[in-house]
RODO-2510 file (C-alpha; in nm, 4 decimals, decimal comma):
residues 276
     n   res          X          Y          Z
     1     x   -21,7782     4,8089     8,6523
     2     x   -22,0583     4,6491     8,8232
     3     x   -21,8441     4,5348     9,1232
     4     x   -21,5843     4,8942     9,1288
     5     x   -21,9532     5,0494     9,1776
     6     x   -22,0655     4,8177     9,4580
     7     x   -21,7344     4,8845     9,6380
     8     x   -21,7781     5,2543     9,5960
     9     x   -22,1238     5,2236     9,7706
    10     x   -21,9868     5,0165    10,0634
    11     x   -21,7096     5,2462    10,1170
    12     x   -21,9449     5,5709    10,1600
    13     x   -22,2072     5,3924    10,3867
    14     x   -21,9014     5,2364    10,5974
    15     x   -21,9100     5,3878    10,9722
    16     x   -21,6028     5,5349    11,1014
    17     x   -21,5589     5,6849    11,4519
    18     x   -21,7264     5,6655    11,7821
    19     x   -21,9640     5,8963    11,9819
    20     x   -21,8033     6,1579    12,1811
    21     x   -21,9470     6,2488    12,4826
    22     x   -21,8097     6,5167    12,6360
    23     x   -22,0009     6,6233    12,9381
    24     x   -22,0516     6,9762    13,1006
    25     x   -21,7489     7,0678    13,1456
    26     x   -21,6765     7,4416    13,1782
    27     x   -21,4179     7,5681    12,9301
    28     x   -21,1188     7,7532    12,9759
    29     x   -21,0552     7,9893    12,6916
    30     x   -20,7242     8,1698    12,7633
    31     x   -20,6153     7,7699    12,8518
    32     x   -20,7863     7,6917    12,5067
    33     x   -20,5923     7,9232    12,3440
    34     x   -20,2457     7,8428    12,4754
    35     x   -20,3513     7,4889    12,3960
    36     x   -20,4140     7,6027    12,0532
    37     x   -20,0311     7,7834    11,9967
    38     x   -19,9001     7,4593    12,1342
    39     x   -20,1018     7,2490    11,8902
    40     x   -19,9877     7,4634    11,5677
    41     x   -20,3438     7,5292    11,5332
    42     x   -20,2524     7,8643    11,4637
    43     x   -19,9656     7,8001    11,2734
    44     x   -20,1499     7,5931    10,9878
    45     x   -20,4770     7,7520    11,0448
    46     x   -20,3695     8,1417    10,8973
    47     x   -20,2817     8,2100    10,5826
    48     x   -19,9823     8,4617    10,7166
    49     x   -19,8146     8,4927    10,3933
    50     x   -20,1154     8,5786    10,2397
    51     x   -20,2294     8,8349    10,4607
    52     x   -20,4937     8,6159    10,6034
    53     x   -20,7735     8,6753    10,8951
    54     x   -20,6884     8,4379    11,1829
    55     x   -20,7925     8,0979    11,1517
    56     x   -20,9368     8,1173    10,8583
    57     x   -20,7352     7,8745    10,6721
    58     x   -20,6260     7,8575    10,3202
    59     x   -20,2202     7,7841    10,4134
    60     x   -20,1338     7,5588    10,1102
    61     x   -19,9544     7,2210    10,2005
    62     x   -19,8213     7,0634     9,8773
    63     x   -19,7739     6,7144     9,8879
    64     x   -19,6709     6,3948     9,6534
    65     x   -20,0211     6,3365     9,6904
    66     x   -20,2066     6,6662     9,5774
    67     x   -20,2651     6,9962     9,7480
    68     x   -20,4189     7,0332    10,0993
    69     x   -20,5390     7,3762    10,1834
    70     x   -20,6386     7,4079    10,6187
    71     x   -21,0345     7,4890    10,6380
    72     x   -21,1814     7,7622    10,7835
    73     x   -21,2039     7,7309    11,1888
    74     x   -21,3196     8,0655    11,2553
    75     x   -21,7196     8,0664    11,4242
    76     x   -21,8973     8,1282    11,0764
    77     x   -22,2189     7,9169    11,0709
    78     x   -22,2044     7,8573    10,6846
    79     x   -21,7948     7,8350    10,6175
    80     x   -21,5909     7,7715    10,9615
    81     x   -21,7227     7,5750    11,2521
    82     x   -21,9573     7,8299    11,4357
    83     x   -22,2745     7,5538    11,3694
    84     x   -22,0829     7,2460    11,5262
    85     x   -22,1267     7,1218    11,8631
    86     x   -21,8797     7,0096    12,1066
    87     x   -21,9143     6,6670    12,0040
    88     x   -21,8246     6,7429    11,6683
    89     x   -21,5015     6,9337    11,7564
    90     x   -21,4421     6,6094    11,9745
    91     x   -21,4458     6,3633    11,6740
    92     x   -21,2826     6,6420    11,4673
    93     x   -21,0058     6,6860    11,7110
    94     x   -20,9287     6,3269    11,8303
    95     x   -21,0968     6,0827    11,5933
    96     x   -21,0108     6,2729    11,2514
    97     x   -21,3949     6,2084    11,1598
    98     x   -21,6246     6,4605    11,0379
    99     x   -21,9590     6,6257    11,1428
   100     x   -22,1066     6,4188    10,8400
   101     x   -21,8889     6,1219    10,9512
   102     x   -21,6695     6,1773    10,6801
   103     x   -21,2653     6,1385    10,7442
   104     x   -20,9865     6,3815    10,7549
   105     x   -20,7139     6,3064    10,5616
   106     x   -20,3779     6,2825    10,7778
   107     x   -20,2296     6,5766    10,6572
   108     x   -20,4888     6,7038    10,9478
   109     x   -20,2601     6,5035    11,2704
   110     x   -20,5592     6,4368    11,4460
   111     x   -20,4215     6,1180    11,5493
   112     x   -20,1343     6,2572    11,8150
   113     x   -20,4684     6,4813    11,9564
   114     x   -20,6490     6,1369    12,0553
   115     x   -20,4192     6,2122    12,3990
   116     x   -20,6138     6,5590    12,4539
   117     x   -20,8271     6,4610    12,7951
   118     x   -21,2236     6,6236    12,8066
   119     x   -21,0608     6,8800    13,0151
   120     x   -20,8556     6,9920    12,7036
   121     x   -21,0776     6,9620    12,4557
   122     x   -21,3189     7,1883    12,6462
   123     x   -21,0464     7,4749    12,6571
   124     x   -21,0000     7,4764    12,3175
   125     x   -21,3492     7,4765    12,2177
   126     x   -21,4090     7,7503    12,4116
   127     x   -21,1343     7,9134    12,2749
   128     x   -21,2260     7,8341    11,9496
   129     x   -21,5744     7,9746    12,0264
   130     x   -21,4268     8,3577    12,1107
   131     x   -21,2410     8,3754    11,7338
   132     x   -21,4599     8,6342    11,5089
   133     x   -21,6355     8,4762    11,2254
   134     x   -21,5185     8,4866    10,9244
   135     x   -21,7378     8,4643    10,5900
   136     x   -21,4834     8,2313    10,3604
   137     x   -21,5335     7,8907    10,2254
   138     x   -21,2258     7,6878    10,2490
   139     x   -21,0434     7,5779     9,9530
   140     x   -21,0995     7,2395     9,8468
   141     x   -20,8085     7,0283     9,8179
   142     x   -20,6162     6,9379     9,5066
   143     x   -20,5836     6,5690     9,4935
   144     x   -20,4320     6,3287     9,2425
   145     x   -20,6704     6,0114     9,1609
   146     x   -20,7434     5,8136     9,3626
   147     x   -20,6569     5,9855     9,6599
   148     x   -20,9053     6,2062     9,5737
   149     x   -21,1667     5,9368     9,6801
   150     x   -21,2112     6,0717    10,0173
   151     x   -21,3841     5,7233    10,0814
   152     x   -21,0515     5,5263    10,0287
   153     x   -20,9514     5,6898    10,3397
   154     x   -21,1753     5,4726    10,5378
   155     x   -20,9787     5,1745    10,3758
   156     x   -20,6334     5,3678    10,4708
   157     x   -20,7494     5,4261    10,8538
   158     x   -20,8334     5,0503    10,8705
   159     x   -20,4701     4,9680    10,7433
   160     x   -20,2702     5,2654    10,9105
   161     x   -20,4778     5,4778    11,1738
   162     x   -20,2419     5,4838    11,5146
   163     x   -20,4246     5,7074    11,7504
   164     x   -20,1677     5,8425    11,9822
   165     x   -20,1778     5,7423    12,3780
   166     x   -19,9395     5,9085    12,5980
   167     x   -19,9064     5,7443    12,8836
   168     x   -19,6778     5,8722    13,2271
   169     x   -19,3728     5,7121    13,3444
   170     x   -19,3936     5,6960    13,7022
   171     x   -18,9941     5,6938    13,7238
   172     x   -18,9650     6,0246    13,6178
   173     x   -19,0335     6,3419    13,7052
   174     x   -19,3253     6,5754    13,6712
   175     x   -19,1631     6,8002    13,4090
   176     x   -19,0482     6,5204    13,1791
   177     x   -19,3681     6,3441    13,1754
   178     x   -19,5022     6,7078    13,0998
   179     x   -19,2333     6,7102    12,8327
   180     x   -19,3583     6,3692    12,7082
   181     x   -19,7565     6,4959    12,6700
   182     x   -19,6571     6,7722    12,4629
   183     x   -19,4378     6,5991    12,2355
   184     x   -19,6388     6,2961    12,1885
   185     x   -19,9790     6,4749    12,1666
   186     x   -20,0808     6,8064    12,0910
   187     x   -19,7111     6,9379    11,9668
   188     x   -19,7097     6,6981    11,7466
   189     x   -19,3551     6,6664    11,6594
   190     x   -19,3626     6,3109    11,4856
   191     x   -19,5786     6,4483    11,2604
   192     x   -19,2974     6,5900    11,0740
   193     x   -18,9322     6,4169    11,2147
   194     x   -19,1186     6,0704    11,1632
   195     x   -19,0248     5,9050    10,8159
   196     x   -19,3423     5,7963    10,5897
   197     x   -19,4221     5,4977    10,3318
   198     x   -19,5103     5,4963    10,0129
   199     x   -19,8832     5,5850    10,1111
   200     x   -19,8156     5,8327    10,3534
   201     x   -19,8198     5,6976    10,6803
   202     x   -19,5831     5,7101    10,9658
   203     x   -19,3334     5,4471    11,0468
   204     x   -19,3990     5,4641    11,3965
   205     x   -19,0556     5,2210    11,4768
   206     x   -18,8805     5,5464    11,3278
   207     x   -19,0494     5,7932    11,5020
   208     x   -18,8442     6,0659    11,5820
   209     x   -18,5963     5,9708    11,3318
   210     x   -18,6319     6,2751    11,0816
   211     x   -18,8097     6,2891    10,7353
   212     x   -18,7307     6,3214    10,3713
   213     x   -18,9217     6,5407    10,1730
   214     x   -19,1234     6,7112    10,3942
   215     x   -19,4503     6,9440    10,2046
   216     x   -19,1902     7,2225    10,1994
   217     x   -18,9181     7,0975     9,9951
   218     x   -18,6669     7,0310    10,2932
   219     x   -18,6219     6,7632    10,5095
   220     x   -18,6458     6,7236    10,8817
   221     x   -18,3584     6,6237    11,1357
   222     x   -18,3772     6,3344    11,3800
   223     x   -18,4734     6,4579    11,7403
   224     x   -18,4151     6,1583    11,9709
   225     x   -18,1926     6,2262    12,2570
   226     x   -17,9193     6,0871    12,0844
   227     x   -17,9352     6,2158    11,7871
   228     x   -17,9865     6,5748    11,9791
   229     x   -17,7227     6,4909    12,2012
   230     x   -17,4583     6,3978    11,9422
   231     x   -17,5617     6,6971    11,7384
   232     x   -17,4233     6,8878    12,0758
   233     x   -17,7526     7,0044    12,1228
   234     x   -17,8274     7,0965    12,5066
   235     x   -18,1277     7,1182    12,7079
   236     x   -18,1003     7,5143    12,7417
   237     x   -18,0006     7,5788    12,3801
   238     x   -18,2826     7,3645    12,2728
   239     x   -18,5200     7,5503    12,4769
   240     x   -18,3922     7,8782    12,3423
   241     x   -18,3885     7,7676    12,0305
   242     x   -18,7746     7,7013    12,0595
   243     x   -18,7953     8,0320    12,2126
   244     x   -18,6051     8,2337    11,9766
   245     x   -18,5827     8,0196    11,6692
   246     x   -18,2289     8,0802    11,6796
   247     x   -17,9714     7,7422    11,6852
   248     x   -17,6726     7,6963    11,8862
   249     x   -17,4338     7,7678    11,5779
   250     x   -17,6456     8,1332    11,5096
   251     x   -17,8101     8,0216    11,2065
   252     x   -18,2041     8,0310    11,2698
   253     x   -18,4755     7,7680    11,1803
   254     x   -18,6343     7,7934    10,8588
   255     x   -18,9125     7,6771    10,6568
   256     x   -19,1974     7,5001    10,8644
   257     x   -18,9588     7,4957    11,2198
   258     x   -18,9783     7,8401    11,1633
   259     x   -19,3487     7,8817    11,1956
   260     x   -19,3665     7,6133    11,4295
   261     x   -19,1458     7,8865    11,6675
   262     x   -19,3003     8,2430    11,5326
   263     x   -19,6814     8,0547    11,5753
   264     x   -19,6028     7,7966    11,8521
   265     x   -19,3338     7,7822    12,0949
   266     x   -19,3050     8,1340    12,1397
   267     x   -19,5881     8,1463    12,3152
   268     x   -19,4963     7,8501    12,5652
   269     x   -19,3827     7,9240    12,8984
   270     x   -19,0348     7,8580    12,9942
   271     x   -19,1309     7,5800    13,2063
   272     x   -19,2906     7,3565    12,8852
   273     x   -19,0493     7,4260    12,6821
   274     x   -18,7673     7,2774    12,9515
   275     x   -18,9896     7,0211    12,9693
   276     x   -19,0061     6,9843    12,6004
***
């Protein structure tokens, strides 16, 4: 018992993150905002189905670990974010670390918004900063033992944590690099058509491959260009399917691809999503 509790105490007073310094830079909001549709901030943010205010979380993500509910980001001091600064949101946003220097579990995918620049980060914040307060506390999550040791995490992070760089490809073109950001970073597609292990974290040789048991009962299809490709999928059906949510055969997504159209995609302009 003697050495479980000495473990416990190293764990809690272990240091996780880095400083964020993010100068002056001024902030674009309407930028922030499209940003923030692109992200699926939106998307897993509002409570929709439950007639929720925007942003002000409570959309239930069952998992084989426990329940996550999404906090509140709306600018209430006491409940939401509206006392952070725009360091925290930085270390939030990229690093998955809290204002208390607590982590996030990954059900948060902080890790594919390590490749949002200063610039970006900015936008959304300000953004972020224009959404009405809202006086709710967000629900804690429902964890099994011991994942609900949100100290283990650090352990976890040590083992698993892959923050996401998305580097350009000077051999092609403008729009598919473009293409390449938003997939790899903020859109965060892996998050969901990337098979997990046992503990929950990507395979990141399989990325892109498609998932099993995804938080909503269903799974998710691979979306490499050949699997897309061999599927009979084309570059303008796929970008009107991420317009419309409709699919080339007339059946529409469902389940979270649905949202991830109604809250996201919809919103992009026709250029992203061809470069998507």
């Amino acid at each position: 018992p003697a050495l479980a509790g000495a473990a416990i105490a190293v764990l809690h007073v272990w240091p996780i993150g880095r400083p964020e310094t993010i100068g002056v830079i001024a902030g674009d909001p309407a930028r922030g905002a499209y940003l923030a549709r692109m992200a699926g901030c939106i998307a897993c943010h509002t409570d929709t189905s439950g007639g929720g205010q925007p942003l002000a979380g409570g959309v239930r993500l069952p998992t084989d670990f426990g329940t996550f509910y999404s906090r509140n980001l709306t600018t209430d001091p006491d409940h939401g974010i509206g006392s952070w600064t725009i360091q925290d949101f930085a270390a939030a946003l990229r690093q998955g670390v809290s204002p208390e220097g607590k982590p996030y579990y990954p059900s948060f995918p902080y890790p594919f918004y390590n490749a949002l620049s200063d610039q970006d980060v900015a936008d959304l914040w300000a953004a972020f900063r224009t959404v009405p307060a809202v006086s709710k506390p967000s629900k804690p999550h429902d964890m099994m033992p011991p994942f609900n040791l949100r100290a283990g995490l650090k352990v976890w992070r040590a083992i698993y944590h892959i923050p996401e760089t998305v580097t350009s490809e000077p051999e092609r073109s403008d729009l598919w690099n473009r293409g390449k950001f938003i997939v790899e970073g903020p859109a965060h597609c892996g998050a969901c058509h990337t098979p997990r292990n046992l503990l929950g974290a990507r395979q990141a040789e399989m990325a892109l491959h498609g998932a099993e048991d995804l938080p909503d009962g269903g799974k998710s299809p691979p979306i490499t260009s050949a699997a897309l490709k061999k599927e009979g999928w084309t570059v303008s059906a796929l970008k009107y399917a991420l317009q419309t949510g409709i699919m080339p055969n007339g059946d529409v997504f469902g389940g979270s691809m649905g949202e991830v159209v109604r809250d996201g995609t919809a919103f992009l302009s026709d250029e992203d999503r061809l470069a998507i």
